[in-house]
N, C-alpha and C positions, 0 to 999 in steps of 0.2 A: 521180089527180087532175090535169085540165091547167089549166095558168094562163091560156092564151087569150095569153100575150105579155105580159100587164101587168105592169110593171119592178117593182111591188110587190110582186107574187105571184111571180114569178121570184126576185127578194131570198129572200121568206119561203121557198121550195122550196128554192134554196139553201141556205140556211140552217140550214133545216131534214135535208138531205141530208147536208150536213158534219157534224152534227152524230148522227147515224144510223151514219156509214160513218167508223170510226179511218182508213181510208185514204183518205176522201174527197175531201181536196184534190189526191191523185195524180193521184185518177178527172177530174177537173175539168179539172187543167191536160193530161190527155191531147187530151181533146177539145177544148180552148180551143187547142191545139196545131194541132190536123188541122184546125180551121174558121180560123185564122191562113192556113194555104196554101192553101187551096180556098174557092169561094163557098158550094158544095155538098160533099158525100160520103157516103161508105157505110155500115156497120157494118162493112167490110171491111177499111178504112182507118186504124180504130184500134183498138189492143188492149186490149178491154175482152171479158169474159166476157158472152153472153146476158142473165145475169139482171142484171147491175147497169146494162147499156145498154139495156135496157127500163124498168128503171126512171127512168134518165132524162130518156126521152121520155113516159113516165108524169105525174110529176110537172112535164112541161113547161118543164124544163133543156134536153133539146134536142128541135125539132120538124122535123115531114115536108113536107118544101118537092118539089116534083115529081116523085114516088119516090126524092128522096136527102134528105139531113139537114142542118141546121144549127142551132149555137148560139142558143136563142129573143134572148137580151139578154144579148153577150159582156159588154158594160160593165159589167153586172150586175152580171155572175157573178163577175168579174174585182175588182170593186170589196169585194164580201162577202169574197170570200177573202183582199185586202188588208188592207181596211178604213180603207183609206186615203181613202173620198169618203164616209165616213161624217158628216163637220164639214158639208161641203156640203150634203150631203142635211135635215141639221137644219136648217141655214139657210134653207131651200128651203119646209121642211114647218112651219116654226114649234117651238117650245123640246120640245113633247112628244116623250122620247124611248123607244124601245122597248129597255128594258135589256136584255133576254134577244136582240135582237138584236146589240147591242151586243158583248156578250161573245163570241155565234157567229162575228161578223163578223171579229174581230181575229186577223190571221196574228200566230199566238204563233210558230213559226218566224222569222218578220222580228224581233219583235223579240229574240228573244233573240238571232237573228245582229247586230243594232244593238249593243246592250248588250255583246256578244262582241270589238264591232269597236273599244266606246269604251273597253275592258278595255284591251285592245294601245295605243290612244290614250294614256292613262294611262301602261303599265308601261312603252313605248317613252321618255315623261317622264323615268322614272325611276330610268334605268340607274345613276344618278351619285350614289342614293341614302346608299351610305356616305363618298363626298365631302364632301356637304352638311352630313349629319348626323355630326358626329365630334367629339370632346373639350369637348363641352358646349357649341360652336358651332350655328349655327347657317351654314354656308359657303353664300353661293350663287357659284354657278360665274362666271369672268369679273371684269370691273372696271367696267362702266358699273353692274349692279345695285344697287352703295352706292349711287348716287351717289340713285338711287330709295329706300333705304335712308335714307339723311340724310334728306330730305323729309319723310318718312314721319314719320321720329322727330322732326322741326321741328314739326312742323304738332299731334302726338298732346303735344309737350310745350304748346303755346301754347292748346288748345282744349279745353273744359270738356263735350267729350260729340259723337255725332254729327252735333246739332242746332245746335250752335255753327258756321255757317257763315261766321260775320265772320271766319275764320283764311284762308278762302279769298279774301277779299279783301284781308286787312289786311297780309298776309306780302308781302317782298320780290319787286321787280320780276323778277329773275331768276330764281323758282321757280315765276312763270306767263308767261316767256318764248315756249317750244318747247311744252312739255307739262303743263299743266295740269290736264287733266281726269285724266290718268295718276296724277297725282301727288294729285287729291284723292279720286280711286276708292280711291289705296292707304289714305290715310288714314281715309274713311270707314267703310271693311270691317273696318278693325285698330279703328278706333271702337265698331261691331258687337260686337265681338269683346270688348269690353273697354277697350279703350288701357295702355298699357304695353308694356314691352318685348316676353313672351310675346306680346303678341295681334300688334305688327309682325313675332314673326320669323314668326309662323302666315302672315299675310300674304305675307312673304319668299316664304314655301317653297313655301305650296302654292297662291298663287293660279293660275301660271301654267298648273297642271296641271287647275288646275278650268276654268281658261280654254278651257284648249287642247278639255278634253271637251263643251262648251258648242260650243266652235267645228267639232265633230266634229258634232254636232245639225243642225249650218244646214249643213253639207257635204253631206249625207246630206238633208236636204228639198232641198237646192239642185238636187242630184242627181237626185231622184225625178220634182221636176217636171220638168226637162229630160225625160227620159227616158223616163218612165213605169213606169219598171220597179225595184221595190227591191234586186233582185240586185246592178244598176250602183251604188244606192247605199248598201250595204253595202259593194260593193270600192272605190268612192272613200273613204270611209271608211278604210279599213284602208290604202288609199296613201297617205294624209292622215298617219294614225300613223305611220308609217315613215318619212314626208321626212325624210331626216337635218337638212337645215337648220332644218325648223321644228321638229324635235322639240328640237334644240340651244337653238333662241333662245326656247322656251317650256318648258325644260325643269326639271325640280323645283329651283325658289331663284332661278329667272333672271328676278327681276321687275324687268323693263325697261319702258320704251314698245311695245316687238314683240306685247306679250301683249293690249295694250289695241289697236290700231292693225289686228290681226290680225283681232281677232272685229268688230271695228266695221266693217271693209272687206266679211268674210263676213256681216254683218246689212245694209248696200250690196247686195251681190252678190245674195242672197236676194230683198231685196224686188225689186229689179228683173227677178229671173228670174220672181216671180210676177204684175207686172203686166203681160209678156210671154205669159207663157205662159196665164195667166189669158183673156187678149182672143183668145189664137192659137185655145184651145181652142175658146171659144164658134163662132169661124167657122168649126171646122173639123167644127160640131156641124151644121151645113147651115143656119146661121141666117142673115139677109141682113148685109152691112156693118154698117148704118145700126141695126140690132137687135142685134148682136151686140154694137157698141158703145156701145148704150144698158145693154143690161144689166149689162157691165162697169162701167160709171158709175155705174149705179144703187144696185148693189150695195155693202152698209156695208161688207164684206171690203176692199174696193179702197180705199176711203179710212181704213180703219185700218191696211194696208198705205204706206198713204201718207203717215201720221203715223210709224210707225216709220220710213221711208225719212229723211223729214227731219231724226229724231232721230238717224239712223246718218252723218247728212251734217256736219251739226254735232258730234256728238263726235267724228268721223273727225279733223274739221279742227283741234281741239284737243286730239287723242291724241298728235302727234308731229309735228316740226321741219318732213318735209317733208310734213306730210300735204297740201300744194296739188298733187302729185305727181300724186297719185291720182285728181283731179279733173279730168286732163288725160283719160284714157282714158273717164270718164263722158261728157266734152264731145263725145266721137270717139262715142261709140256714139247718144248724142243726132244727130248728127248724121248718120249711117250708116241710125240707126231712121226719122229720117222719109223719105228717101231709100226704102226698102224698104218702108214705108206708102204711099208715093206710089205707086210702082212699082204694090204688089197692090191701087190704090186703096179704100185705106182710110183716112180724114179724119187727118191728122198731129197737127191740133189735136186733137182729142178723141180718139185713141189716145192719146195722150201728157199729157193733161190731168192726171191723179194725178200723171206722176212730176213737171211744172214745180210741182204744190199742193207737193209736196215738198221739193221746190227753194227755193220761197218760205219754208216753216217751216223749211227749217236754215237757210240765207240769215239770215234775221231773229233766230235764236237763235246763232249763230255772231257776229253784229257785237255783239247786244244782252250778249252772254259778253265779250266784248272793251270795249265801252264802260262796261259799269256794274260790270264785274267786273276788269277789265285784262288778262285772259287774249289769250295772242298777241299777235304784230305785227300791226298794222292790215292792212296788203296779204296777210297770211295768213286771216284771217278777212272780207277781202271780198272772197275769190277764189269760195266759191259763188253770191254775187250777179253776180258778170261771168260765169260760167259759166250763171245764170239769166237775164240778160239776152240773153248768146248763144243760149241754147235759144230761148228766143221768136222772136227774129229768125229762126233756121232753120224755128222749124215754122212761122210764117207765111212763107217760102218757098218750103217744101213743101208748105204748102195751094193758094198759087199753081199751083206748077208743077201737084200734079193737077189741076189747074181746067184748066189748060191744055193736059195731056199731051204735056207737049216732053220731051225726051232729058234721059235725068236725070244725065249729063254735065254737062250746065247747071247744074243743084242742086250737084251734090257743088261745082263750079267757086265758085258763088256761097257754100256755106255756106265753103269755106278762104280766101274774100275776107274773110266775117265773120267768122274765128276771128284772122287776120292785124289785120285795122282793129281789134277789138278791144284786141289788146296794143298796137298803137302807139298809139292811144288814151288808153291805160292810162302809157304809156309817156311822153306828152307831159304828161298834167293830174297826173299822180301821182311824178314823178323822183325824189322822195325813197324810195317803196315803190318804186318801178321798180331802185332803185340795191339795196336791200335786199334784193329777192328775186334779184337778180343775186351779190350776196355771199352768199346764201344756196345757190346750185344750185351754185356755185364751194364752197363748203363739203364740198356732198354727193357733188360727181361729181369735184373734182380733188385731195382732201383726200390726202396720203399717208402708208404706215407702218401704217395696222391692218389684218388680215390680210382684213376685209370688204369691204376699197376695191379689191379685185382682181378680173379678170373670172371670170365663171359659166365658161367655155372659155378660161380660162390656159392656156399651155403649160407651166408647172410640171407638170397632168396631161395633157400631150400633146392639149388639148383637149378630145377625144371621150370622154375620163375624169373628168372638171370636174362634166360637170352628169350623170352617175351619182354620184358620191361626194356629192354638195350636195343631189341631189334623188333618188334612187334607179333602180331598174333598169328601171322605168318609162318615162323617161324621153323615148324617142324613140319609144316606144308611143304616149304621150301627142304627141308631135310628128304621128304620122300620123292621129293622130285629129281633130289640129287641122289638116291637110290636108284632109279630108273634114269638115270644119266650113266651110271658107270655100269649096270646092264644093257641100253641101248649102245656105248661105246666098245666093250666087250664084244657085242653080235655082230657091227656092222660097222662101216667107215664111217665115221664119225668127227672130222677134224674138229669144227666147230664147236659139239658138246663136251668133247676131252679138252679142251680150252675153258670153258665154265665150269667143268669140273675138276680140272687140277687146280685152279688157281680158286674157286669155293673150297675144295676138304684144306689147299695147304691154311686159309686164312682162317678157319674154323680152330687150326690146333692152335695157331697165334693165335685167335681172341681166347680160347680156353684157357694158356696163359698169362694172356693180357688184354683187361676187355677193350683198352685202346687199338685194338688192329680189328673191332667191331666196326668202324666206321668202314673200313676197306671193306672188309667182308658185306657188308650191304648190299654194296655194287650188283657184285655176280648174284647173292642171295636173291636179289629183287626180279632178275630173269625167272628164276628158277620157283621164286615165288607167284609171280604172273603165271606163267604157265601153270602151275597145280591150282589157282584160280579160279581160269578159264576152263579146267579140263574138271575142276571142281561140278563149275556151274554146266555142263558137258553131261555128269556124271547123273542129276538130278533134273535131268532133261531142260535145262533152261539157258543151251548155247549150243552149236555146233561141235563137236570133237576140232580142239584145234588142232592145225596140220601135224605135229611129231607126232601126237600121240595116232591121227591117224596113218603114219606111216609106222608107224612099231606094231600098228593091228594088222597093216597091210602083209608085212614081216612077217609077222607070226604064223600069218594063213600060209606064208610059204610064196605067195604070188612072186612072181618075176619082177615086175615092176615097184619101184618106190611108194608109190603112192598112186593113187587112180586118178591121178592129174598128169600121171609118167615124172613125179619127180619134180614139177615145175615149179619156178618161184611164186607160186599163190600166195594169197595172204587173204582168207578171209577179213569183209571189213565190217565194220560198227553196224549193227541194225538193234533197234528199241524194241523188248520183249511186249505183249501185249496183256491187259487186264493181268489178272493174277500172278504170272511170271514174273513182270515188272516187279509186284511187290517183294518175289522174291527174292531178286537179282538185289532191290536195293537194302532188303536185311542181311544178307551174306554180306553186303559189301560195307555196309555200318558194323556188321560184328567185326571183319576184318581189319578195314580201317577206320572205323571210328574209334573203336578200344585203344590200337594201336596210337592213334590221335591224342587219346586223352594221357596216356603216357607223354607225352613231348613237353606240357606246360611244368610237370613234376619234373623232370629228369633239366630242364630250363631254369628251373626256378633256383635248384644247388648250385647256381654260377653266377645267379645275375644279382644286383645290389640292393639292399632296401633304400628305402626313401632316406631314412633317418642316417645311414652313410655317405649317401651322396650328400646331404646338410652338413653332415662333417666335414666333409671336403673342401664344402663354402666357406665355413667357419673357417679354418684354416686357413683359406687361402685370403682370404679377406683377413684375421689376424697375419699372416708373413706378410701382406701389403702394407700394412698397416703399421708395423713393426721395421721396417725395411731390411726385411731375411730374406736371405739371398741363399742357394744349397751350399754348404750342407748344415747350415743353421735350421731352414725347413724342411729338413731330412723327417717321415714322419713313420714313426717305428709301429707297425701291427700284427696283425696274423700275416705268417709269411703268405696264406694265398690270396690275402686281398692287399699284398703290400704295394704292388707295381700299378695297383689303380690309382692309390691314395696319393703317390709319390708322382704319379706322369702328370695330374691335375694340378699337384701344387708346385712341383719342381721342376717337371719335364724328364726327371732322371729315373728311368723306368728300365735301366735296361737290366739289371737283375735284382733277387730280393735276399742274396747269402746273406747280408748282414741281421735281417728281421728273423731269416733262418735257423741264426746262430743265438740270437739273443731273446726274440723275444718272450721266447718260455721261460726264461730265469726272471726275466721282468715280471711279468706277468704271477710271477709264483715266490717272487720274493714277499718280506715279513716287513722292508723297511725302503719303500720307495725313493725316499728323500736322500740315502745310500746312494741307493743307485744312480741318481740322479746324478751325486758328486764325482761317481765311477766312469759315468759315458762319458766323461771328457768333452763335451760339448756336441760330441755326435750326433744326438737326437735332440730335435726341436719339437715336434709334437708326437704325441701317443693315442692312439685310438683304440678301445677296448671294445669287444662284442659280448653277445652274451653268448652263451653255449648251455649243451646239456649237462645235466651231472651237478653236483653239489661244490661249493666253492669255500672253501677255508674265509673265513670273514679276517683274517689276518691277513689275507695275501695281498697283493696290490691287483687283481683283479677283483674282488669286493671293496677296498677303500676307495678304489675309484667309481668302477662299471655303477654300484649300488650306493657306496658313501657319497658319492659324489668326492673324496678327497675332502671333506670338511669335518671331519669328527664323531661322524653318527655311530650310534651301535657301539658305542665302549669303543669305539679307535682313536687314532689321535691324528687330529688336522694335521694337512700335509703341508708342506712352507713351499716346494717346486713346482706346483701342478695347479696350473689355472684352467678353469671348467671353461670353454668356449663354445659346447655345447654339449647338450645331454637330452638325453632320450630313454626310455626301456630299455631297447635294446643294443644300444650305441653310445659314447659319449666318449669326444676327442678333449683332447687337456694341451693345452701350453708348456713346456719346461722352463719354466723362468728363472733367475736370479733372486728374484724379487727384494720386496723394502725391506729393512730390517727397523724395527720400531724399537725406539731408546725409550725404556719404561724405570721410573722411580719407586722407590715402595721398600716396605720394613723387610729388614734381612729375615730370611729363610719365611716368606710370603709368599705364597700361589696367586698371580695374577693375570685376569686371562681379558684378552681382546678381541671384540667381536666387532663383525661389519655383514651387513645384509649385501647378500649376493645377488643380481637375478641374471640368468642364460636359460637360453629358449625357452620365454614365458615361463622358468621355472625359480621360485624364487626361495631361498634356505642362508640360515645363519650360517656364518665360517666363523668360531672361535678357536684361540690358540690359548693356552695356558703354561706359563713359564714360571720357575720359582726364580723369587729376588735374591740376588746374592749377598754377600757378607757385606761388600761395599753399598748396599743400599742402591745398587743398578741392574738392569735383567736387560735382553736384549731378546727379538722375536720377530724371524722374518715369516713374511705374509707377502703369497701370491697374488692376492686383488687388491687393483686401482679403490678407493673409497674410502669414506670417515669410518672413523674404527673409532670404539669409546673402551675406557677404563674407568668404570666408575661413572662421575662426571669431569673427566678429561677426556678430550678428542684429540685425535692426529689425523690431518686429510693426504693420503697417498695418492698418487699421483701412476697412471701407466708408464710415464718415461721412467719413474723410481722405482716401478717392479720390474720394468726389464735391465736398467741399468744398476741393480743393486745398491741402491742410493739409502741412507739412514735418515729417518725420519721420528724426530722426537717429539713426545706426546707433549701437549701443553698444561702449563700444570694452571 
């Protein structure tokens, strides 16, 4: 049966063929192989047996062009065995759809390699899983997550359901300062969920990981479209999972700003790549400008794209402190894209029309979230209207200059005049936000002391080791890919690829000075790393050239056409190498990712808590129970980075940790504890010390405690405020008490010392105190521990209500 060519009757032969032949999608991609390098060929050319390459040309898969052969309708064929332009073709034909096509259509290999890839997305989450989950905790790794935590719990105590959205307005200034929409996404889902504690820690633990697989989705189409090939976005994908940095700041319990800010950037990224690639395609379909860009227009796809684009623009900008960041590299690629529209003249105005529509809707929902809501600083929330007013002014620039066809020198010259007038603009009518978003970039970029304010190429790893360990083994793979990104953008129209790579080199020079803008940077990195991959295993013969690179070879020969598919949205799909390749494909892909892998439980492990902390925690909170302290009597003073854990578990007051900031290095490095004690005013109710690197003064109060335990070891002297409630190597949390004061007799100018056997966590050591008797023949000596204390053979039995209420207790004589 021949089809005659018609792309419907080719679908249906296909279709119908794959569905006929278990190995038929081999047979396909053989031949979609050898008609990829030749215009023509032979039966010679590819290894297919007689009978099933007759059948081919039977059915009218492939037909007889001047005694040699080609593919009747690669797109076709290409697209069935996908079934990835399946959405299109609906849209095209109207709602009726042909189920049985449907089903023939869909590469079950893609997706089960997707579904494979979001698997590893996921478990890479969740190395830290007995971290999190431990002692009836609920730990997330880190110190910023409480403070996400407190919110959460503010907003689910003050709000009657998840329709009650007057909490989003009504709650304090400072909890829709920075991050807003972070902070009411947590609360709505734990709302979903229920409200109460269980539904926030459900929230806690696993939003990030659902995030993170969500965000593995728009990698993987971000991918596709670029490329056309789902192989490349499968492996971006899987380098996605492995980033150690983002697997860290998105990792199971780590619900921060990262996790919101992350998927909102990649739903940005997305639509932009497909209102690029969307317009590139139709031109590259042999349709004129002026029609190609009509139909882009025309088309409902592009303007629902364009309402997502504007919703991902406004909650970007309300996800996080600096989300105006990110709006700098859109500004750049808006103005790069109508440059490169001019260039291939093609109208800058109406190529770019959906994305300024977009512009307009977060623009107007971003001020309208700030004015009627208070969310954000004002100069934060009208940075996409000056970035929308910038765009106009460059593509009516750019419409100029093609009018004109002058040296697009001129343009690039003119739009860094309007991006320049702009901020001094901004700069002169607005001082008060001018002054504010100046103490704001002075926040982000000179802030010091946390270990994410250091550069992506520290010389702690020698540089060249930085952004392997941050971002994986990838990493400079992805560097050359983004070399032949900004040479393929250069040659040819390119929308698409000058979108992954403006918004990859800008977020390279932020991580180089800050390796917190590593986790953005992954994003686009992981396209980019996919491809040099695929084009890796390409190179040493054990995959197909995937499609760019076979259009940048097509390019180079000079040919007319895009590609030898004419340009079409192909996408070769997953097929299993055989005997020895296989072996190869799977050591490339364990050096790749598995190294990369083995990075993630290290870079996890600096955030998440040891056992012996989290026992502290109990300790504590079982003594303030016990004790009936109430904050800020169980106020519990530590390392300012692990202070907002200690304090969310026993107080709930997590929401910052300035005071542990300020104080607890003088603690910690004072010569006379019991001082100190008298000095906090009652502030601090318990203290937990860690151990650290480096030598410790046996004087300080982090040796009398962490190692004396506070009881007198090693030439120190027993502490009277600090009761042990638990103790470990490398941990041990204390009490500040009042304690007994014990009434002691004895001959004037006597040394007499009191001792009581201690034991805290199965560890048991004497506490004596030694006091000289005064002229009056009396001494006095307070003692942190409940128990029989002896002098000699006198005893006194102290009592817990006497050590916390400072009660005097006389020995008996």
């Amino acid at each position: 049966m021949s089809t005659d060519g018609d792309p419907d009757d080719v679908s249906d032969a296909t279709a119908s063929f794959l569905a006929d032949h278990d190995d038929g999608d081999r047979v396909l991609e053989t031949v979609l192989a050898v008609d990829v390098d030749h215009e023509t060929w032979t039966f010679d050319d590819v290894d297919l047996d007689s009978g099933t390459f007759g059948e081919l040309v039977s059915r009218g898969i492939v037909t007889k062009v001047d005694g040699a052969y080609q593919i009747a309708e690669p797109a076709v064929i290409e697209s069935v065995l996908t079934g990835e332009d399946l959405e299109a073709r609906v849209n095209d034909t109207g709602p009726a759809v042909d189920l049985e096509r449907f089903w023939t259509s869909i590469d079950l290999r893609a997706l089960a390699a997707l579904f494979g890839a979001l698997l590893v997305v996921a478990g890479a989450r969740m190395t830290a899983y007995r971290s999190v989950f431990q002692q009836g905790y609920v730990v997330s790794p880190g110190n910023d997550p409480y403070y996400f935590r407190y919110w959460m719990k503010d907003l689910l105590t003050k709000s009657s359901g998840p329709t009650d959205v007057g909490v989003l307005t009504e709650s304090s200034g400072s909890l829709f300062g920075t991050r807003p929409l972070a902070h009411a996404t947590n609360w709505f889902l734990a709302e979903l969920l229920g409200g109460g504690q269980g539904a926030a820690d459900t929230v806690a633990a696993w939003l990030p990981v659902v995030a993170s697989i969500a965000l593995g989705v728009v990698v993987y189409k971000c991918t596709v479209l670029l490329t056309r090939d789902v192989r490349v976005g499968i492996a971006s994908v899987l380098v996605f999972a492995v980033t150690p940095i983002h697997a860290v700041y998105t990792g199971l319990g780590f619900i921060d700003h990262q996790l919101h800010q992350y998927l909102w950037f990649g739903v940005t990224l997305l639509t932009l790549t497909w209102f690029a690639v969307d317009l590139q395609r139709r031109l590259e379909g042999g349709t004129s400008e002026s029609g190609a860009v009509r139909e882009h227009l025309q088309s409902p796809a592009t303007w629902a794209v364009a309402v997502v684009f504007g919703l991902s623009v406004a909650a970007g900008i309300h996800s996080w402190g600096g989300s105006p960041l990110l709006l700098i590299p859109l500004a750049a690629y808006v103005a790069l894209r109508v440059a490169v529209d001019a260039r291939a003249d093609v109208s800058p105005a109406r190529a770019n029309l959906p994305l300024l529509a977009g512009l307009v809707l977060g623009s107007a929902l971003s001020l309208a979230l700030h004015h009627r809501w208070g969310w954000h600083a004002e100069f934060v929330s009208t940075m996409p209207a000056l970035v929308l007013g910038g765009s106009i002014a460059v593509v009516g620039l750019g419409e100029l200059w093609r009018r004109l066809d002058a040296h697009l020198g001129g343009l690039l010259a003119l739009e860094a005049l309007v991006g320049a007038g702009g901020l001094y603009g901004f700069r002169r009518l607005q001082p008060e936000d001018w002054a504010e978003a100046m103490a704001r970039v002075d926040d982000l970029f000179f802030r010091e002391g946390a270990t994410e304010t250091a550069s992506l190429f520290a010389t702690e790893y020698a540089v060249f080791f930085g952004p392997m360990y941050q971002l994986g083994m990838g990493f400079y793979l992805a560097l050359v890919v983004l070399g032949w990104v900004a040479w393929v953008v250069f040659r040819r129209y390119e929308p698409g690829w000058l979108l992954v790579g403006t918004y990859a080199g800008y977020l390279l020079v932020l991580a180089g000075i800050q390796v917190r803008f590593a986790g953005q940077l992954a994003i686009p990195l992981a396209v980019l790393t996919g491809l040099g991959l695929v084009q890796l295993f390409a190179v040493v013969d054990l995959a197909r050239t995937p499609v760019p690179f076979r259009d940048a070879e097509t390019d180079a020969r000079g040919d007319a056409s895009v590609a030898a598919d004419g340009g079409s949205s192909s996408r070769p799909t997953i097929s299993i190498p055989d005997g020895r390749k296989l072996g190869y494909v799977i050591g490339i892909g364990v050096l790749v990712f598995g190294l990369s892998l083995i990075y993630v439980p290290g870079l996890t492990a600096n955030v998440t808590y040891s056992d012996s902390q989290i026992e502290a925690v109990g300790a504590i909170d079982d003594h303030a129970d016990g004790a009936n302290r109430t904050y800020p009597e169980n106020f519990v003073l530590s390392e300012w980075g692990d202070n907002r854990m200690y304090n969310h578990f026993v107080n709930g007051e997590s929401q910052g940790y300035g005071y542990a900031q300020s104080n607890y290095a003088e603690f910690q490095s004072t010569t006379d504890p019991d001082d100190w004690y008298e000095q906090s005013n009652g502030r601090v109710g318990y203290v937990v010390l860690t151990d650290h690197d480096g030598e410790v003064a046996p004087e300080t109060a982090q040796a009398q405690l962490l190692e004396n335990r506070g009881a007198g070891w090693n030439g120190t002297t027993a502490l009277a405020h600090y009761q042990a409630i638990f103790v470990a190597e490398d941990a041990a949390a204390f009490a500040l008490v009042p304690g007994a004061t014990l009434e002691v007799r004895g001959s004037a100018g006597e040394n007499v010392t009191v001792t009581t056997e201690v034991s805290v966590s199965d560890e048991s050591f004497a506490y004596e105190r030694e006091v000289a008797v005064g002229e009056n023949g009396r001494a006095s000596v307070t003692v942190p521990y409940a128990g029989e204390y002896t002098l000699g053979d006198r005893t006194a039995t102290v009592t817990e209500a006497d050590v916390l209420n400072g009660q005097s207790v006389a020995l008996e004589e």
